[in-house]
C-alpha positions in Angstrom: -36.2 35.0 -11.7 -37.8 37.4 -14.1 -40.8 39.3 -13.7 -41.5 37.7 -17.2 -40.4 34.5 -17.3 -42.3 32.0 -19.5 -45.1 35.1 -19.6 -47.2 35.8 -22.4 -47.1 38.8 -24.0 -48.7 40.3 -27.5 -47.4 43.3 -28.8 -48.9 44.6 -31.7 -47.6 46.6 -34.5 -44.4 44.4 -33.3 -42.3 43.8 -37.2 -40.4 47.1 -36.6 -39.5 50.0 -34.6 -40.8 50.5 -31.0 -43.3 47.4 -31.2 -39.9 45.8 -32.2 -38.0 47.0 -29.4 -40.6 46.5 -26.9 -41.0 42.7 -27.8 -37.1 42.5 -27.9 -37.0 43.8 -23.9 -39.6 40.9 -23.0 -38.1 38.2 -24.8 -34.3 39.0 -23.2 -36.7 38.9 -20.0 -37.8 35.0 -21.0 -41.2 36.1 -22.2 -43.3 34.0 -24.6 -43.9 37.1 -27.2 -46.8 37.3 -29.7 -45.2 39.2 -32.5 -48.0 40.9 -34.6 -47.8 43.1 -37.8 -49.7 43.1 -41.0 -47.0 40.8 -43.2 -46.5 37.1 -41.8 -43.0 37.7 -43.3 -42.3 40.6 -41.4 -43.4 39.1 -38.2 -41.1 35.9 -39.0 -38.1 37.7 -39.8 -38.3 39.8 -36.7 -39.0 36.6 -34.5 -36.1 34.7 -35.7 -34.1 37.7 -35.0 -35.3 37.6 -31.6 -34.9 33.9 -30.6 -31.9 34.3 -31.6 -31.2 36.0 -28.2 -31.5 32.3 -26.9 -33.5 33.7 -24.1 -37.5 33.5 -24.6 -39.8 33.0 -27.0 -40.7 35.0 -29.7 -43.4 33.7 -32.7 -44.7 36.2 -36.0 -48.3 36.3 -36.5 -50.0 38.6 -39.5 -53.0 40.0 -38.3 -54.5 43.2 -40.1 -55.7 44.5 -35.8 -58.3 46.9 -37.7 -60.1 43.8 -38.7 -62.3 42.5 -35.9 -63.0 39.1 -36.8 -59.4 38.4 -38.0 -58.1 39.8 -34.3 -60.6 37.5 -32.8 -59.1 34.6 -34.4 -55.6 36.0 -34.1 -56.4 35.8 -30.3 -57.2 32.1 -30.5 -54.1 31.1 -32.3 -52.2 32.7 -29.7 -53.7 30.9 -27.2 -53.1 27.9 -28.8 -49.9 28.4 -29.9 -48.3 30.0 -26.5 -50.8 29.5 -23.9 -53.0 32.6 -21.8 -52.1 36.2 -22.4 -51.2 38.5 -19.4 -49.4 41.0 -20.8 -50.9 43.1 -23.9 -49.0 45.9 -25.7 -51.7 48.1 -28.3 -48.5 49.9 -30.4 -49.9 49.1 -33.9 -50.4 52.5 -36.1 -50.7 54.4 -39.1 -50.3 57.4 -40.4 -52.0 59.0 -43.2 -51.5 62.8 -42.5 -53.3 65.9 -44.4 -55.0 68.7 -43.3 -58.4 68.2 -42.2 -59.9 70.7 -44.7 -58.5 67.8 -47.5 -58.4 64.6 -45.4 -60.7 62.0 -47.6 -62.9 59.8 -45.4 -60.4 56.9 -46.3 -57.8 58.4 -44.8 -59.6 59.1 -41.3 -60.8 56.0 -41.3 -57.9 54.3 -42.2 -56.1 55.7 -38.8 -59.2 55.6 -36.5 -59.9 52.0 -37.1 -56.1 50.4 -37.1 -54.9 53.0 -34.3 -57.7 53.2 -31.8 -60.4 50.3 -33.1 -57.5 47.7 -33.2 -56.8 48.5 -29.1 -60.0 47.4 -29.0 -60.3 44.3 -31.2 -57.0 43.2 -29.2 -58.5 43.7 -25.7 -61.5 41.9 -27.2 -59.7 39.0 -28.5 -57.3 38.5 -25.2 -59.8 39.8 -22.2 -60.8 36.3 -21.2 -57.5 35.0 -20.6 -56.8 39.0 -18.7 -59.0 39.1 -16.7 -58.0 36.1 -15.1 -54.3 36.3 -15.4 -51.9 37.2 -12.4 -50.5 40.7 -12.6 -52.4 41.2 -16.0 -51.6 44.1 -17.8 -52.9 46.4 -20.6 -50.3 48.9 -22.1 -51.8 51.6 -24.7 -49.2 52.9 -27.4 -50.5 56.9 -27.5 -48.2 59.5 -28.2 -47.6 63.2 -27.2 -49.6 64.6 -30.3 -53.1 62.9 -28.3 -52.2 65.3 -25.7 -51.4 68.5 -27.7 -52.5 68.1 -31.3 -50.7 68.9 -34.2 -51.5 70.3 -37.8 -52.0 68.4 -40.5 -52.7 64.9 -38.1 -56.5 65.4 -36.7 -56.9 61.9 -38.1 -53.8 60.3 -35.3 -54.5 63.4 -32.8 -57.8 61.9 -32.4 -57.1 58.2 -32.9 -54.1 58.8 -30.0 -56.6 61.0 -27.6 -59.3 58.1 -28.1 -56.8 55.8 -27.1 -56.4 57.8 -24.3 -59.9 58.0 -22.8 -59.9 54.2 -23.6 -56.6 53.8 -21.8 -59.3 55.1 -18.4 -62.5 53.3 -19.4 -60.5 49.8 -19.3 -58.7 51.3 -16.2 -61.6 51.1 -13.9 -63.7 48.2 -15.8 -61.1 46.2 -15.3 -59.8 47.3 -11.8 -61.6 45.0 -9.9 -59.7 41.7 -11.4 -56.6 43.8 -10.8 -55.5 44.5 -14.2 -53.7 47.8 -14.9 -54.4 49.9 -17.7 -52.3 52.4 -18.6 -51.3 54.6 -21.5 -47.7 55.2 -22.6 -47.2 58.6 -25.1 -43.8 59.0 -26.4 -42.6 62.0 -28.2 -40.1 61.9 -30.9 -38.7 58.9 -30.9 -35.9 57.7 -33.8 -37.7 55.5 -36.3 -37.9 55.1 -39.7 -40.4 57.7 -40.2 -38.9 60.0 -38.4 -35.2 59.0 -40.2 -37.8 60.3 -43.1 -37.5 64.3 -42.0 -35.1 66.4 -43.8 -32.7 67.7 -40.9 -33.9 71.2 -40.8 -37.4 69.4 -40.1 -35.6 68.0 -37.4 -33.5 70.7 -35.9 -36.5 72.7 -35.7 -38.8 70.1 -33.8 -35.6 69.6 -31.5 -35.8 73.3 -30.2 -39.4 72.5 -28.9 -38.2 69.7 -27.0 -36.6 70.8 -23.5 -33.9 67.7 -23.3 -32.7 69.1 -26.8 -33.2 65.2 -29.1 -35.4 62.7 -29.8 -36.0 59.7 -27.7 -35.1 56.1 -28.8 -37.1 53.0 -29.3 -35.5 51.4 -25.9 -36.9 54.0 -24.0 -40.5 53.8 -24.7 -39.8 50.0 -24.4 -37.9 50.5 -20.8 -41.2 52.6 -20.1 -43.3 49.6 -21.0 -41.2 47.2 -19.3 -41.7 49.5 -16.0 -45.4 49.1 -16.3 -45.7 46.0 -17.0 -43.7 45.0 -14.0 -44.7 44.0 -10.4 -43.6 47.1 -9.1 -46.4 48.9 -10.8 -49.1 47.1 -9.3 -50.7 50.1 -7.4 -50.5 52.3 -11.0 -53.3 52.2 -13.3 -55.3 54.8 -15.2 -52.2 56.6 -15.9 -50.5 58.3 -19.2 -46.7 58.4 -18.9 -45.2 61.1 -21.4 -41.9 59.4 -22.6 -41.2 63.2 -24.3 -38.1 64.9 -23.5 -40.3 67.6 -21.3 -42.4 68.5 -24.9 -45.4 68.2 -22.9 -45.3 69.4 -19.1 
C-alpha cells in the first residue's frame, strides 16, 4: 500500500503549475487532496482533471491564503469535507517584481503576505489536526532566489528567505509531536511564467545553471513526494535545493 493512501493532503497555490503537479503525484498515490487557489473555478477544473486518474481524491477550494480569517475557515471546510490533515504543502505565490528603489508598498506587501504570511495562516488553520496526525508533515515551497537574491525581487527574495527561517522555527516547535518541517527551493522550473522569457532571457539564465536547463514541475513534486514520505522520518529542518547545482 501507499505511503498516502486515503491521506489528507492540502497543497496550496494547487490550480496550476508545480502546486498542480504536486497534488497530481499524491492523488496517483490515493491521497485525499485539498486543492487550493484563489478561483473556485480554477481549483474545480484542476480537480476533475485529477479524479479523473481514478485513483484518489482530489476537491477545489478558493481560498485567498493571504487572508487569515478566510484560511481559518478554509481549514474547517477541509476538515469537514475530507477528514484530518497530515500532509500540508505551503506553494501558493506571487510575484510582483521591481526594483526596490520603485517597489510601492502594495507591491511588497502583496508578496509578503500571500508568499510567507499565507504559510502561516495554513499552518494555523491545519496545526490541530498536525500535531496529532501520524507521520505529519509540513512542506515549505521557497525557491533558490531566498538563498541568493536576485535584482529587481527584494519583495519574493525576502518573502522566500522568511519562509525559510519559518521552515526552522516550525521545525523544532513542532519536533516533539514528530512532525517534519522542511523547506523545498527549486530553481528554474518550466512554468508559465517562465514560458513568459524571451529565449535569450533564457539561454542566458541556462549558462548559470551547472546541469545546463531548467527543472520541471515533476521534479519539485518527486522532491515533495520524498519528504513527505516514511522514509524521511529522521529529516527535518532541512532546505532541499531542487536547482540544477545554481546554488552549491
Amino acid at each position: 500500500m501507499s505511503d498516502f493512501q486515503d491521506r489528507v493532503v492540502v497543497v496550496t497555490g494547487s490550480g496550476r503549475g508545480i502546486g498542480k503537479e504536486i497534488a497530481r503525484a499524491f492523488v496517483a498515490q490515493g491521497a485525499k487532496v485539498a486543492i487550493a487557489s484563489r478561483t473556485l473555478s480554477n481549483s474545480e477544473a484542476t480537480a476533475a482533471e485529477l479524479n479523473a486518474l481514478g485513483v484518489g481524491e482530489a476537491k477545489g477550494y478558493a481560498v485567498d491564503i493571504s487572508d487569515y480569517e478566510a484560511t481559518i475557515e478554509f481549514g474547517k471546510q477541509v476538515t469537514a469535507d475530507l477528514g484530518k490533515t497530515s500532509i500540508l504543502v505551503n506553494n501558493a505565490g506571487v510575484t510582483r517584481d521591481g526594483l526596490a528603489l520603485r517597489m510601492s508598498e502594495e507591491d511588497w506587501d502583496t508578496v509578503l503576505d500571500t508568499n510567507l504570511k499565507g504559510a502561516f495562516n495554513a499552518v494555523k488553520a491545519f496545526q490541530r489536526t498536525l500535531l496529532k496526525a501520524e507521520n505529519a508533515r509540513i512542506i515549505n515551497i521557497s525557491s533558490v532566489i531566498g538563498l541568493m537574491g536576485n535584482a529587481g525581487q527584494a519583495n519574493y527574495a525576502a518573502s522566500k528567505a522568511g519562509l525559510i527561517g519559518f521552515t526552522k522555527s516550525l521545525a523544532k516547535e513542532f519536533a516533539s509531536r514528530k512532525v517534519c518541517v522542511n523547506a523545498i527551493a527549486p530553481g528554474f522550473i518550466v512554468t508559465d511564467m517562465t514560458d513568459e522569457l524571451s529565449e535569450e532571457i533564457q539561454e542566458t539564465i541556462k549558462k548559470d545553471i551547472p546541469l545546463g536547463s531548467f527543472g520541471e514541475t515533476d521534479d519539485i513534486a518527486n522532491a515533495v513526494m520524498f519528504l513527505a514520505g516514511t522514509t524521511a522520518r529522521y529529516i527535518t529542518g532541512q532546505v532541499l535545493t531542487v536547482d540544477g547545482g545554481m546554488v552549491m
